[in-house]
Each structure stands twice: as C-alpha cells, then as structure tokens.
C-alpha positions as CSV (number, residue, x, y, z in Angstrom):
1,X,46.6,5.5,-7.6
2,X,43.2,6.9,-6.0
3,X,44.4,9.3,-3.6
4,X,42.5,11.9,-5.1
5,X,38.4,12.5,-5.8
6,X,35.5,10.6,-5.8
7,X,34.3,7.1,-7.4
8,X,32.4,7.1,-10.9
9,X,28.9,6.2,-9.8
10,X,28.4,3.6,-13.4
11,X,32.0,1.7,-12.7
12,X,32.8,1.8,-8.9
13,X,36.0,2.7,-9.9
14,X,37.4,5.7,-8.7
15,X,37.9,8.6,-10.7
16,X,41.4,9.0,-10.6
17,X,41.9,5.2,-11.8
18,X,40.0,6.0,-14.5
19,X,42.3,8.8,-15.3
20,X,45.0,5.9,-15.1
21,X,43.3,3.7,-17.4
22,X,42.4,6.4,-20.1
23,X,45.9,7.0,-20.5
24,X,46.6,3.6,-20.3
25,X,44.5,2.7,-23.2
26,X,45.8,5.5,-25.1
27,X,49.2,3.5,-25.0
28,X,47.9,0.2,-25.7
29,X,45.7,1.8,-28.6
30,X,49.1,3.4,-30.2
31,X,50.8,-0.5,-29.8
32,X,47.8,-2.3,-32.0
33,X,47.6,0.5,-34.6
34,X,51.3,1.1,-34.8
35,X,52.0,-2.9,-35.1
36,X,55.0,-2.5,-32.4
37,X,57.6,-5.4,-32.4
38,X,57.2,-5.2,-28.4
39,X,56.2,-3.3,-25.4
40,X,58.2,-2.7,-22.3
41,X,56.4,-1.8,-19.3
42,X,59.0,-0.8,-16.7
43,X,57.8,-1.9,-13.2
44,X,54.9,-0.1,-10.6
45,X,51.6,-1.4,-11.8
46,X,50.3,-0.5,-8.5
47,X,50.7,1.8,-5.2
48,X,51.2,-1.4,-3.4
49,X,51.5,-5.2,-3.8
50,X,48.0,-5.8,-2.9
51,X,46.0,-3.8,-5.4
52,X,42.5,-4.3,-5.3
53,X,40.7,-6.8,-7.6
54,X,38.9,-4.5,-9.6
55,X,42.1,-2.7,-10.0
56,X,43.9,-6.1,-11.3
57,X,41.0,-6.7,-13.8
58,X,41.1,-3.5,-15.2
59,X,44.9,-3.9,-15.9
60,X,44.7,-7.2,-17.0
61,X,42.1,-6.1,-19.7
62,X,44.5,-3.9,-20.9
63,X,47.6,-6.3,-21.2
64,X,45.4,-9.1,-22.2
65,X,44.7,-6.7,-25.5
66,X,48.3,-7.1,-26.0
67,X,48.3,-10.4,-25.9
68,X,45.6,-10.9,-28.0
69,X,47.3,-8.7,-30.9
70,X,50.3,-10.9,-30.1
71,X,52.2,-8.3,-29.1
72,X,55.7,-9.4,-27.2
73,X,55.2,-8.0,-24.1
74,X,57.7,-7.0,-20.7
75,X,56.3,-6.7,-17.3
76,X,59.2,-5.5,-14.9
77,X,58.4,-5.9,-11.8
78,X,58.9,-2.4,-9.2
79,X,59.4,-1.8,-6.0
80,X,55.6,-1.2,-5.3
81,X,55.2,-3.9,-7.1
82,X,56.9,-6.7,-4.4
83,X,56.4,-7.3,-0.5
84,X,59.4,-7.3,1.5
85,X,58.9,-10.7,2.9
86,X,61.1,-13.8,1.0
87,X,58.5,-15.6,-1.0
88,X,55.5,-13.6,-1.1
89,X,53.6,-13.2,-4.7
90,X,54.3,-10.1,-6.3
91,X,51.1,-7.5,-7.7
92,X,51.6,-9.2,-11.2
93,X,52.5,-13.2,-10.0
94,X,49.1,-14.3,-12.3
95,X,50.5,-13.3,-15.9
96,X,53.5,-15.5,-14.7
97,X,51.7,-18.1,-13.2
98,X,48.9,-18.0,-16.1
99,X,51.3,-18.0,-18.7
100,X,49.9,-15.7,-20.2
101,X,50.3,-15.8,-24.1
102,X,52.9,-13.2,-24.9
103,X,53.5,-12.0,-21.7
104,X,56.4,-12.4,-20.0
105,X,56.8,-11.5,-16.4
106,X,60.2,-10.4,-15.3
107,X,60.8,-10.8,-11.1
108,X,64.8,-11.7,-11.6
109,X,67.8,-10.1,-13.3
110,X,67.7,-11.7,-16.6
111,X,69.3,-11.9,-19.6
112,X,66.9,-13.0,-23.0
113,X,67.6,-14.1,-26.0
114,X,65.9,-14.1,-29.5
115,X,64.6,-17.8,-28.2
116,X,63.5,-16.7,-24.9
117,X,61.4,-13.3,-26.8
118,X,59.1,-15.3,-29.6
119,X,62.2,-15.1,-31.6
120,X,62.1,-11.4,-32.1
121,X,65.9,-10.3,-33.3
122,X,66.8,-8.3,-30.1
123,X,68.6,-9.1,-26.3
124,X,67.1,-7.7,-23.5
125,X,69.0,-7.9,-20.1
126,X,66.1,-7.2,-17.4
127,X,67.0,-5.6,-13.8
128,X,64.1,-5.8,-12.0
129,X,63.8,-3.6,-8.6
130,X,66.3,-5.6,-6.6
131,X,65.0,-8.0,-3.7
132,X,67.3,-10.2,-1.6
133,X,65.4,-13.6,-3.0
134,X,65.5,-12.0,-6.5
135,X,69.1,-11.8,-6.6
136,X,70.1,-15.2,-4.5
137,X,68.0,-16.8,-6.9
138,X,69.7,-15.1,-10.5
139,X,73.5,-15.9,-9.4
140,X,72.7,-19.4,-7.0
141,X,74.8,-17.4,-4.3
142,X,73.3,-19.1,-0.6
143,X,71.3,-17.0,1.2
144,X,73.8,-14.8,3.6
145,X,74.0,-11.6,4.7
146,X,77.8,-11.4,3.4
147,X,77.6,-12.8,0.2
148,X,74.5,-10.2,-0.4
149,X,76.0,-7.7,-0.1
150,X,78.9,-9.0,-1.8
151,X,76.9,-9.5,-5.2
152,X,75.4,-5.8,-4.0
153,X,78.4,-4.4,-4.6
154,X,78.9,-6.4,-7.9
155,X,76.1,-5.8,-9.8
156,X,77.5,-3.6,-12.3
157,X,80.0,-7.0,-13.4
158,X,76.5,-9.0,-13.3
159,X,75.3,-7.0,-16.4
160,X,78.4,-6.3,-17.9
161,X,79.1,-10.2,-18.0
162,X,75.6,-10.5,-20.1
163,X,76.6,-7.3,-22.3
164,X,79.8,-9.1,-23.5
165,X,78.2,-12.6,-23.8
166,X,75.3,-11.2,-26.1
167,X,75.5,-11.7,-29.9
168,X,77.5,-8.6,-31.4
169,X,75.0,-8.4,-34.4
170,X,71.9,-7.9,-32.7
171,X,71.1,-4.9,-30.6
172,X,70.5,-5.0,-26.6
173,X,68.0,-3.7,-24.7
174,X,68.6,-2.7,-21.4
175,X,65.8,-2.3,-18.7
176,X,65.8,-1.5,-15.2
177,X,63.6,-0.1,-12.0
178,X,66.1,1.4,-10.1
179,X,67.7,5.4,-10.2
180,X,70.6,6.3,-12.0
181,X,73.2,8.1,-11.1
182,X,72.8,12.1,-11.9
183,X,69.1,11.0,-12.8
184,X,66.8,13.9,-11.9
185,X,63.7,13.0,-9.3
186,X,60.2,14.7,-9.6
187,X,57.9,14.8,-6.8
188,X,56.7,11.6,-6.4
189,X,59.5,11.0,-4.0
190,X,57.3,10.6,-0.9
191,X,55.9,7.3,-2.5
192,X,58.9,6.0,-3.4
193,X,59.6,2.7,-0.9
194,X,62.5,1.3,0.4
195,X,66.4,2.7,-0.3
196,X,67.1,2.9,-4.2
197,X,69.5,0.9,-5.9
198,X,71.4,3.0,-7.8
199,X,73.0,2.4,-11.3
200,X,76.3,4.1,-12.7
201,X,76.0,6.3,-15.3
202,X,79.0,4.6,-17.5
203,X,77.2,1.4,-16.6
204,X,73.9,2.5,-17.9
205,X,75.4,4.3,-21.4
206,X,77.7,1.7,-22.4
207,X,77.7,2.1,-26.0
208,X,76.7,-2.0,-26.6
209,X,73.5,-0.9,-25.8
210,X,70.8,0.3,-28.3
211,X,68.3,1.7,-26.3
212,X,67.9,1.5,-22.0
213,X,64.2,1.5,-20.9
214,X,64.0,2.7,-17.4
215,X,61.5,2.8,-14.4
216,X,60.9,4.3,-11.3
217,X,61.7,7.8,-11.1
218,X,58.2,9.6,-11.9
219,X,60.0,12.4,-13.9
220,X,60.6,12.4,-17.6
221,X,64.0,12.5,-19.0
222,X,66.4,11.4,-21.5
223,X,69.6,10.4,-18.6
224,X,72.1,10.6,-21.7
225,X,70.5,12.8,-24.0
226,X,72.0,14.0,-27.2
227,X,73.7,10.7,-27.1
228,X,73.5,7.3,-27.9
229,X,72.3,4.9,-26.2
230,X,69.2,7.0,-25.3
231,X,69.0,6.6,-21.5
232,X,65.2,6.9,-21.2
233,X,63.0,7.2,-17.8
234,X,59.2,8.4,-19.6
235,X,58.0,8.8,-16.6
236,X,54.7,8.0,-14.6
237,X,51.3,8.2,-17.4
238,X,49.3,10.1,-15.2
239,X,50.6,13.2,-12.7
240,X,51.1,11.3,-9.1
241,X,51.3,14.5,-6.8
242,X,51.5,18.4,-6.9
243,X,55.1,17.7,-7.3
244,X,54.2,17.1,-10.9
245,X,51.9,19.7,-11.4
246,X,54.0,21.5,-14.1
247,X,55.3,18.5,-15.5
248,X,53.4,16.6,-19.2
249,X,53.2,13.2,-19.2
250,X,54.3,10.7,-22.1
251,X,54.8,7.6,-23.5
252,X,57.6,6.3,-26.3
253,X,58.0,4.3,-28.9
254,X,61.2,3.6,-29.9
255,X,63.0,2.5,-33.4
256,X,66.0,0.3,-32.8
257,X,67.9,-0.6,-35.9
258,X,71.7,-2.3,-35.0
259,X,74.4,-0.2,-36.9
260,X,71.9,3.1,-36.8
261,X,71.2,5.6,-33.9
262,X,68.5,4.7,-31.9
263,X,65.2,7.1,-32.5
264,X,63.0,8.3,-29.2
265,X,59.4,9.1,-30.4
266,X,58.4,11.3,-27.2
267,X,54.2,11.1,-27.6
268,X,52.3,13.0,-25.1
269,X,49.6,11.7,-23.1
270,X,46.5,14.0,-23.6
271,X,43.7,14.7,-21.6
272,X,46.0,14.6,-18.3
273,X,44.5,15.6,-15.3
274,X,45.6,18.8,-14.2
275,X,47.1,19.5,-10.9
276,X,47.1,23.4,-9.5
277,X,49.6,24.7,-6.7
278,X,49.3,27.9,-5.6
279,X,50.1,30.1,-2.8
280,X,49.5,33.4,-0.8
281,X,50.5,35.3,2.5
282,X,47.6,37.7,3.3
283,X,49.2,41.4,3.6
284,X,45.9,43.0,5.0
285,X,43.1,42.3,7.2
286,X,40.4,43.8,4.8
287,X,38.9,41.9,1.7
288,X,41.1,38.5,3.0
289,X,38.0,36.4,1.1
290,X,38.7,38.5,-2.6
291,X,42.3,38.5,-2.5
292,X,42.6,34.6,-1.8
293,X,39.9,34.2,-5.1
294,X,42.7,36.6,-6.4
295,X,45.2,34.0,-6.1
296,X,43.6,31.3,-7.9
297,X,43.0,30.7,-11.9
298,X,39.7,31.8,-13.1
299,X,37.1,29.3,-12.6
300,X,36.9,27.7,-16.1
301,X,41.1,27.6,-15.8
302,X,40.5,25.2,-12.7
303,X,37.4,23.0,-14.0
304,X,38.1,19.6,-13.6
305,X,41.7,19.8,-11.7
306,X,42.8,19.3,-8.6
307,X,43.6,22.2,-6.8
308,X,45.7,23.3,-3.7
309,X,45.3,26.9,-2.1
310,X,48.3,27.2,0.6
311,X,48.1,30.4,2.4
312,X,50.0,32.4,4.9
313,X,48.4,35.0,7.6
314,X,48.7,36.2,11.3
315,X,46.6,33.8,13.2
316,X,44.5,36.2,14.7
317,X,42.5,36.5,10.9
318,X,41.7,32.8,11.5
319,X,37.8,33.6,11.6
320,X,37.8,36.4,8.6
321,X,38.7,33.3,5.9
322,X,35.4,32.1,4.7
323,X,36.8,28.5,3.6
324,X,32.6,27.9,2.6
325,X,32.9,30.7,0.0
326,X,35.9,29.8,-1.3
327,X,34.8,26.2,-2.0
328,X,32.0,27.7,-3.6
329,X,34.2,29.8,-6.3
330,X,35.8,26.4,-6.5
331,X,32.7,24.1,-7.0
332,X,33.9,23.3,-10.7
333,X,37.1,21.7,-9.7
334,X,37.8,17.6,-9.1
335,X,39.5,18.2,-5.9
336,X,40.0,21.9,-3.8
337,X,42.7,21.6,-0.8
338,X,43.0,24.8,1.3
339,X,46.4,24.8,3.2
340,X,45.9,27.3,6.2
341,X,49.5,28.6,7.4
342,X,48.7,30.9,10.3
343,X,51.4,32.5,12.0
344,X,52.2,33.5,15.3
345,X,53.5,37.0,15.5
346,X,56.9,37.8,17.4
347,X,56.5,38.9,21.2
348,X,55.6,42.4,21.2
349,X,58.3,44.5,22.3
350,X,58.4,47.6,24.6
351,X,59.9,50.7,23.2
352,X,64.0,51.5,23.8
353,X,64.2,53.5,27.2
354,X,60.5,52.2,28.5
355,X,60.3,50.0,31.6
356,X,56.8,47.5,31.7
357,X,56.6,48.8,35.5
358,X,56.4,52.3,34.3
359,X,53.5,51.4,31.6
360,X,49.9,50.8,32.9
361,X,47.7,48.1,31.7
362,X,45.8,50.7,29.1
363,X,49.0,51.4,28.0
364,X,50.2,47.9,27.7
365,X,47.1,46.9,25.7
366,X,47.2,50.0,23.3
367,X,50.9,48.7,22.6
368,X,49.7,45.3,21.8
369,X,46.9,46.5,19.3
370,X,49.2,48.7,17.5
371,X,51.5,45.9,17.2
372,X,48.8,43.3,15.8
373,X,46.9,46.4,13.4
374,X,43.6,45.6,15.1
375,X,41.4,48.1,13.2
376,X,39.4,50.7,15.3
377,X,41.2,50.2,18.5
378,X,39.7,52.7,20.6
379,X,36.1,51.0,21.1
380,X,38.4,48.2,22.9
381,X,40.4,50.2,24.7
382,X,37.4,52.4,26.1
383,X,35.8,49.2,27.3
384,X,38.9,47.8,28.5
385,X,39.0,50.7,30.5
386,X,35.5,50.5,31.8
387,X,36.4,46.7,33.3
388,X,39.4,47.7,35.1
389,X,37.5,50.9,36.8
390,X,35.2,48.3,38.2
391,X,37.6,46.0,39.1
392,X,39.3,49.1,41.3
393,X,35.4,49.5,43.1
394,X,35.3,46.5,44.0
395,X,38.4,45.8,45.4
C-alpha cells in the first residue's frame, strides 16, 4: 500500500512500498536460512487487483527467491486480490499461468495431497476468499443463484468432507482468507472489500488439524490459543492505518510434527514504521501553538513516523493555530496530519427572569463576549458603542 509519503527518488517506488518490501525480505531471508519445508502466504498481495507493474516485479523478485531455493510455496488468493467480474485474472494469475517452479497458486477451494505439494508429507485443504466462479468451479454445481447459495450455506460439509478423506497419518494444514467467528478485527477494516465469509469456530479447531494458517483480518492473534490446533491470523507485515498504531507486526514459522503439539514461533518484524495518534481539545485561548507541541512526542520520538494531531477547540480560535509552525516542530517526521475539530458553541442564553426586549444591543453583545471568553472585551464594546451612536445621528 502507498497511501502514505513520498516516492524514493533512486527506485521510483514509493516509500511506504519500500517499507512493504523490507519486511517482506526479512521473511523470505528467514525461509532460505531457516531451510523451511514450505511457506504459506495467505491471500492480499495487493490493495487491489490491478497493482502496478513495478509493484508486481518487486513481488515477484521476492517469490521468485523462493522458488529458486526450492522452497514449496502457497499463494492464496484474497479478496483484494480478485475482481468481482466472472473470469477476470486475479493480481497473481502469472505464477499460475507461468508455472512457476515451486509455486503454486491457489484461486479455488482445494484439497492437496503429498503428490500435488512436491511430495512433502503434509495435506493442505486451501479456502481461498470465496468468489461465485471459485466455488461453481470446485463442486461442478451450474451457475445459479439457488444452488450458490445452497453450497454457501454448506461450506462447512465442503471441508469437513476433505478432513475425513485425508490420510489419518499425516498432518493437515488448513488455510483460509476469510474471518472467523469470535476473531478479533484491527483497524484496517475500512479497506476490507466486499461482505466476509465467515468460518465457525468448531469448524476452524477441529482437532484433525495440525496447524490453520489464516488471512485477512490485519490483527494478530492466535483464534484458539492455549490450544491445539493453533488457530493463527499473523497479521498484515507492515502497520496499514492508525488503527494499528499500537499494534507490532510479525511473521511465523511453524513446526508441525503428527502425534506432537504444534509449535508457533511468533518473530517480530523490526524496523516497522511507526504510526502516532494523538489528540487534544484546547482549554484556553492563550499559548494554543505550545500546548498543541505539548501534545505531541518530542521530536526525535516522532522521526521518521507518521503522525496524526486531531484537535478540538471553539471555532472562533480558528486563526490563533499556526498549522506552519507546527509542521515545522514536525519537519523530522515521514508524514504530519493535523485534524482540526472546531466546534460550534451552544446558543447563548439569556439569564432566568431577563426578557431580550428589556436588554439593549450593548447589553446583548457584552452577554455574548462573556459567553465566548473574548479576552479584553471592553475595547470592543466601547467601539461597538461608538457605531451605534452614529447610526442614531444619522437616522
């Protein structure tokens, strides 16, 4: 995603994908030197299903460095990953088309076996983010309304069919783009697309299972942890939104041995761009340019990070933030968003017992800067009171 920053003048690239890729390559780094049996990349490559070229070549570097070690590797395809229209080419459509060399794209609920994975001794049923052609296409159902929603409704049987026709001595692998039941979101919500399928929690820790590799919800979490199989979402590798802000970011490598508990390696992603949320309501008129520096980190805690300042205030101090100064404090920071809240003060009331016929306008006007604390009233007032003499001469 570049949706924040600027572009890196020697690449083109922008400097957020670059972010992407540097954890990226962290991940394929730890596959070569750990010698992993396979990697599992759990669907949304992309924002969308048109990425950019450069964007596909820089990912393609990195998978074809898999497949050059000879590394098994999964591409599940996500929602971002697919266009809504029947028979359109998904983001990834060339490792599949390509064959790539180790690579093996997954666009339909599948179920693989040892012959199907470079005979690695593992199963691996493969839910990719559900599409009506995806799914006509996996059961041979004919392309109605009815029976889609039918097989909708049934999907649960769909994998539980392939759990009990697997091979009871060798462990299964289940991995899915979808949300789980009682799974808990982050803040990437708002680029989620299109209505979630949603899994069952029994379905999803069915004790066949040795490990169950998920995608899609940005958030990291262990959906059945403290038990076996480890339900596992690791999240996105680089923080999406300020909805993440507080959140790390991971990757993990996982030891699956049939007859033992399955191990989760958590391994945090370092080097993450930071992302800063804070906010203020302005109490006083006086110093409003200090106390909004006062409610940021120190320069050196915001180098390099991307930064939102969201701040409350009666509308009337509009003009008394210096948004120019503030940048400047800022200057060291990838990104600086200043949210400006003002607010509109309730209608000034008269007092109890006081009619507005009874009140001149002086009077009126005294209430009014009283009720909005205009400092020093009595210049205004006295000059207010000069206008409306001449207005009386001339009339």
């Amino acid at each position: 995603m570049a949706n924040y920053g600027r572009h890196d003048p020697e690449t083109g690239l922008p400097l957020r994908v670059l972010d992407f890729l540097k954890s990226l390559d962290t991940i394929v780094e730890a596959a070569v030197s750990e010698k992993v049996d396979m990697v599992i990349f759990a669907g949304d490559a992309y924002k969308d299903r048109s990425p950019a070229p450069t964007f596909q070549r820089e990912w393609g570097r990195r998978i074809m460095r898999l497949s050059q070690a000879k590394i098994p590797t999964l591409l599940l395809i996500g929602n971002h990953d697919i266009s809504p229209s029947v028979g359109r080419a998904h983001a990834l459509q060339e490792f599949k088309t390509l064959r790539v060399p180790y690579v093996r794209v997954l666009d339909q609920p599948c179920f693989l076996k040892p012959e199907d994975l470079w005979g690695l001794p593992i199963q691996v049923i493969g839910m990719p983010w559900i599409a009506r052609s995806g799914l006509m296409a996996a059961t041979g159902e004919t392309n109605s309304s009815e029976a889609f929603s039918r097989i909708e409704g049934n999907i649960g049987e769909l994998i539980e069919g392939w759990v009990e026709e697997a091979d009871p001595s060798l462990p299964i692998i289940l991995t899915a783009h979808a949300s789980i039941e009682g799974a808990k979101f982050g803040g990437e919500r708002l680029v989620m697309l299109g209505n979630d399928l949603v899994l069952s929690g029994s379905l999803v820790k069915n004790p066949r299972f040795s490990y169950v590799a998920m995608g899609h919800i940005h958030k990291p979490q262990d959906v059945n942890e403290g038990q076996q199989p480890p339900v596992v979402y690791p999240g996105s590798i680089e923080r999406v939104d300020f909805g993440e802000a507080k959140e790390e970011r991971f990757f993990v490598i996982v030891e699956i041995e049939k007859g033992k508990d399955t191990k989760v390696n958590w391994i945090q992603l370092k080097g993450v761009r930071k992302f800063i949320d804070r906010r203020t309501v302005l109490r006083s008129s006086e110093n409003v340019n200090e106390a909004l520096k006062e409610a940021l980190p120190g320069p050196q805690e915001m180098s390099g990070a991307i930064v939102r300042l969201s701040v409350e205030y009666p509308r009337e101090w509009d003009a008394l933030i210096d948004e120019t100064a503030l940048r400047k404090y800022a200057e060291d920071v990838f990104e600086f968003h200043l949210v400006k809240r003002p607010q509109s003060e309730s209608r000034v009331r008269i007092a109890e017992g006081q009619v507005v016929s009874s009140l001149s306008p002086l009077d009126l006007l005294s209430q009014y800067f009283d009720a909005a604390k205009v400092k020093d009233p009595d210049d205004l007032l006295n000059l207010a009171q000069g206008i409306l003499s001449e207005d009386t001469l001339d009339s």
